[in-house]
Steps between C-alpha positions, in 0.01 A plus 500: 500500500567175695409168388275346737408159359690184586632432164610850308389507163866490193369764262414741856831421649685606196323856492570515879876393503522737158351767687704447800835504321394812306578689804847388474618494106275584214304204365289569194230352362616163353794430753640143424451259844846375473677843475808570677394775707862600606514573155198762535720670791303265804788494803508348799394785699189503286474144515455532854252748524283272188510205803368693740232672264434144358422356864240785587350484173456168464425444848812185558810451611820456283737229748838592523588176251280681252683842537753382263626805198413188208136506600456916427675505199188434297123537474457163504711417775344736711139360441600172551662617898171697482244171431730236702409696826150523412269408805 
């Protein structure tokens, strides 16, 4: 479900982005935010896709400067790309 609000709440975007990647590698219950999720078998095909699911989920837009492999390569990086283009 898409987040609405101006600011997006940590502990809600966690469960989304966890949710979000578990369509791509299995997460489990537990999954550390600084993971390497290459290591979990995420590729840059599915990295792709997780950009594009991120921006309709989360209702922003991920610039081109952002769209950089470093910033998908954990949980945490992806919440922070997720909560700097917070409206």
């Amino acid at each position: 479900m898409p987040l609405n609000s101006a600011r997006f709440e940590l502990t809600q975007v966690r469960a989304d982005v966890l949710s979000l990647l578990g369509e791509h590698i299995p997460v489990e219950e537990g999954f550390p935010d600084d993971e390497d999720l290459s290591a979990h078998g995420l590729t840059s095909m599915s990295i792709v896709a997780l950009i594009y699911s991120i921006e309709d989920h989360f209702e922003i837009e991920i610039s081109e400067s952002q769209m950089q492999l470093r910033n998908f390569l954990t949980v945490k990086g992806i919440m922070q790309i997720v909560l700097a283009n917070q409206r």
